[in-house]
N, C-alpha and C positions, 0 to 999 in steps of 0.2 A: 502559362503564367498564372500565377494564384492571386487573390487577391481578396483581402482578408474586408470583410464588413464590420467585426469590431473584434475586439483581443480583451480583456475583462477579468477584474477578480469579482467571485462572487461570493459574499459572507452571509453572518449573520443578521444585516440589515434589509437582504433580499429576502433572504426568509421572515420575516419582518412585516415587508411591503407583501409580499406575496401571500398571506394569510390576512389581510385587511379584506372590507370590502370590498368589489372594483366590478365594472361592468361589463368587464369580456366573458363571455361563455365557456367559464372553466373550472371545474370541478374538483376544487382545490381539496375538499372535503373528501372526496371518495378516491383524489389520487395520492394522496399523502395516506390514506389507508391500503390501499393497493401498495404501495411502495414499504407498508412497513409490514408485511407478508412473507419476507424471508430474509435470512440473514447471510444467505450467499449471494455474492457482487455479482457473478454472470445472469442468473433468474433479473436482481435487483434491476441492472442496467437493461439487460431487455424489457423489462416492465415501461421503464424510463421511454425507452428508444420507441416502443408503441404507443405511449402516448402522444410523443412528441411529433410520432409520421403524423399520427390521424389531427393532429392540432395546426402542425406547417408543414409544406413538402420539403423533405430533407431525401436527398441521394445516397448520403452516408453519416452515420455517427461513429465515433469514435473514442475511447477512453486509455489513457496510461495514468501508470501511477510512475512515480520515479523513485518510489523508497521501496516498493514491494515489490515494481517490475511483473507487473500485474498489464495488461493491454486486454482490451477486448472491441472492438470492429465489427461493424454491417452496413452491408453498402458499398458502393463504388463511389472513391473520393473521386470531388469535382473541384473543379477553379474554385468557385466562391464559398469561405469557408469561414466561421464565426469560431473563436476561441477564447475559451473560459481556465481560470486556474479557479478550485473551488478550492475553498478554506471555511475551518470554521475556529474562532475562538483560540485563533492565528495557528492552527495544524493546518496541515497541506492536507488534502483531500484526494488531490490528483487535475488531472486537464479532461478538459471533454472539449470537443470539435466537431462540428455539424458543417457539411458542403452540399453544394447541388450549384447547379452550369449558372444559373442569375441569381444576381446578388437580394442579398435577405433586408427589407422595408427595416425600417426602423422597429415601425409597431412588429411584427415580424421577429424582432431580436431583443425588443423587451418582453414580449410573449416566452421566449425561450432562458431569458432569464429568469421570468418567474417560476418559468420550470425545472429549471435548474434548482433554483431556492428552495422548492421544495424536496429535492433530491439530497442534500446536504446531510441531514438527521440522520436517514437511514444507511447514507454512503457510509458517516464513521462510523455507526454502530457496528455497520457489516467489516470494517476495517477494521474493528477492536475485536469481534469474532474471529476474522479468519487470524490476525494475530497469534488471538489466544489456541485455537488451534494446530498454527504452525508449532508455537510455543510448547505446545504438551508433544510434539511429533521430536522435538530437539533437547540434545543433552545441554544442560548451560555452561558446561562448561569448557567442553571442547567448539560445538558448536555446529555439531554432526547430529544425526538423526538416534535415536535415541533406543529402546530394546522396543518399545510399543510400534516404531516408524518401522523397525526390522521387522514385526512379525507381521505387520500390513504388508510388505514388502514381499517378504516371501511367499506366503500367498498367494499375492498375484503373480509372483513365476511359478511358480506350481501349478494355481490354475491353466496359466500360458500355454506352460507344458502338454498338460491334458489335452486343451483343445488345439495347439498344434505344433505337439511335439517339440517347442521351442527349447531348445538345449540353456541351461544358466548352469554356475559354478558358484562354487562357497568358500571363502576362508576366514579361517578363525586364529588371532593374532592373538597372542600374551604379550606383554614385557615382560624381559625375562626379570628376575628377580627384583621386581619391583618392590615388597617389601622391605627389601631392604634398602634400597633410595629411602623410602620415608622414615625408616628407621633413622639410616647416616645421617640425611641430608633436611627432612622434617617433610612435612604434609603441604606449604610450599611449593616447595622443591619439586614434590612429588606431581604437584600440579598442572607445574611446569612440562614436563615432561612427557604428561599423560595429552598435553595441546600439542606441543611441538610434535610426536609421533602422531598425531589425528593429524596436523596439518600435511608430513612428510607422506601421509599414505595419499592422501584425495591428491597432493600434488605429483603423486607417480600414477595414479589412476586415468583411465578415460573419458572423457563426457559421460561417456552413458553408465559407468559403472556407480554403485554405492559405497560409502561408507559408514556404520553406524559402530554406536558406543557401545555392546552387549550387557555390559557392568562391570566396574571395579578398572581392571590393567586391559580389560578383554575388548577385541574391535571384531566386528564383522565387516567381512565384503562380499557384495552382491555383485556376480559378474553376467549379465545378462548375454543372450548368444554368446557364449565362451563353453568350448569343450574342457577337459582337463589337461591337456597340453598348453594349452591357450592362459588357462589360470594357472599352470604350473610355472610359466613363462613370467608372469605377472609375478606373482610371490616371490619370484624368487629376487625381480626389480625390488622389491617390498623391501624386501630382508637387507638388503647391500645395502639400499640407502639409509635404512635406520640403524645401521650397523655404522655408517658414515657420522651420523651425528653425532654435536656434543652440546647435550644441553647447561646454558649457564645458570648457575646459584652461586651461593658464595663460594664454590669453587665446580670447576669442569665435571662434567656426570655423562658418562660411555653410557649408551639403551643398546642391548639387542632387544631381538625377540623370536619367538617360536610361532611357525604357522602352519595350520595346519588346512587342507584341501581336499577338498570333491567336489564331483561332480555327475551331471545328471546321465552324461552318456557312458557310465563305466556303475553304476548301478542298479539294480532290480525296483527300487523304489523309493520312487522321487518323493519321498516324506521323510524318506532315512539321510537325504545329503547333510543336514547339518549337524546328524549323530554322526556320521563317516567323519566329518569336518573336523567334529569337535574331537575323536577318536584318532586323528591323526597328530592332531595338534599333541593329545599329550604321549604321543610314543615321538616328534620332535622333541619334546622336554625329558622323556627318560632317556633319550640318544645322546644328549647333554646339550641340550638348549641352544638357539641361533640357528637355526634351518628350518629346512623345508621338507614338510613328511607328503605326501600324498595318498590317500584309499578312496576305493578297494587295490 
């Protein structure tokens, strides 16, 4: 059975209160410094979470965000459990939740709101950081990851690769004559089109797979453990369904597209998969566009 000791919004008035004078033994000064020492939320909240053992016995803290879908947890939750939504300057900040087996004193949970309050500042700042860096990882317009998120991406399978031979696959998608959509139909139009096909792939795709924007009509997919039978299988899902669509403007607009694939277990070197990739892709387009090429 749970049983909550208080449930709370805590703003900018506890931050406030909690920077005054007051006579409990806490070091409001050295830990609002301590907390503004990084601007990643997992370091930030363990900073938090250590002050807060060594100040009151907590069995577990816990933190979610609902807009970034962010969680981070230590501890074994217990029954009695104190719940905060932290806001500041009416943005949601996220919840934080502290448990352990007996229920938490009053002085106990205004101690915890003070500490909370001063957790506030550095939480959004760090929210406006990782923000901004999801932000530079993402195309704005489709809403996929972007050529800088692709090449951190690949990367790390490549490395993977190295150290344990982990197999990944690559394809590189055109629209076919995409030019000329924006020519007919306008930039718009074109717009349109270039979302609907980013949405149609990630919705044929797997969990675990990527998609990102490459530039311009171009998409890549990162198929992690996938041979090239496996991503050949994939693509070719790829191609039918965008071959299904019809994107609306002021009138109906047919998308194919050309894709082209490799992968790492039919290669000599796993640095060359996404020239293989890109090199299939355009002998799809001189075959005459709407298929699937494969190399080596």
């Amino acid at each position: 059975m749970n049983a909550f000791s208080t449930s709370k919004v805590i703003g900018i008035e506890g931050y406030r209160n909690a920077t005054k004078g007051n006579k409990e033994p806490l070091d409001v000064t050295g830990l609002a410094l301590r907390l503004q020492q990084t601007l990643e939320i997992a370091p930030l909240l363990q900073t938090f979470c250590d002050e807060l053992a060594f100040s009151i016995p907590c069995d577990s803290v816990s933190y979610r965000n609902a807009h970034t879908a962010f969680k981070y947890h230590t501890g074994e939750l217990r029954a009695h459990r104190c719940r905060y939504q932290l806001e500041l300057e009416n943005d949601y900040l996220g919840h934080i939740e502290c448990s352990r087996s007996k229920p938490f004193t009053m002085k106990e949970t205004d101690l915890i709101e003070r500490l909370l309050s001063l957790l506030i500042y550095p939480l959004r700042n760090s929210l406006l950081y990782q923000k901004a860096v999801d932000d530079s990882y993402r195309d704005p317009l489709t809403q996929i990851g972007n050529r800088a998120a692709f090449n951190e991406a690949l990367n790390r399978e490549i490395c993977s690769f190295k150290r344990h031979l982990t197999s990944f696959s690559l394809m590189v998608i055109d629209i076919d004559h995409f030019k000329k959509v924006n020519d007919t139909y306008g930039h718009i139009a074109g717009d349109g089109v270039l979302q609907s096909v980013a949405k149609e792939i990630k919705n044929t795709l797997r969990r675990s797979d990527e998609v990102f924007r490459y530039g311009g009509e171009e998409f890549v997919v990162m198929l992690s453990n996938t041979d090239l039978d496996g991503a050949k299988f994939i693509a070719d899902r790829i191609r039918k369904n965008i071959s299904k669509m019809t994107v609306e403007s002021h009138s109906e607009i047919k998308v194919t597209a050309s894709i082209g694939v490799s992968a790492t277990d039919v290669i000599r070197d796993v640095n060359d998969t996404l020239y293989h990739a890109d090199k299939a892709l355009y002998q799809a387009k001189e075959e005459g566009r709407n298929r699937v090429v494969v190399r080596p």
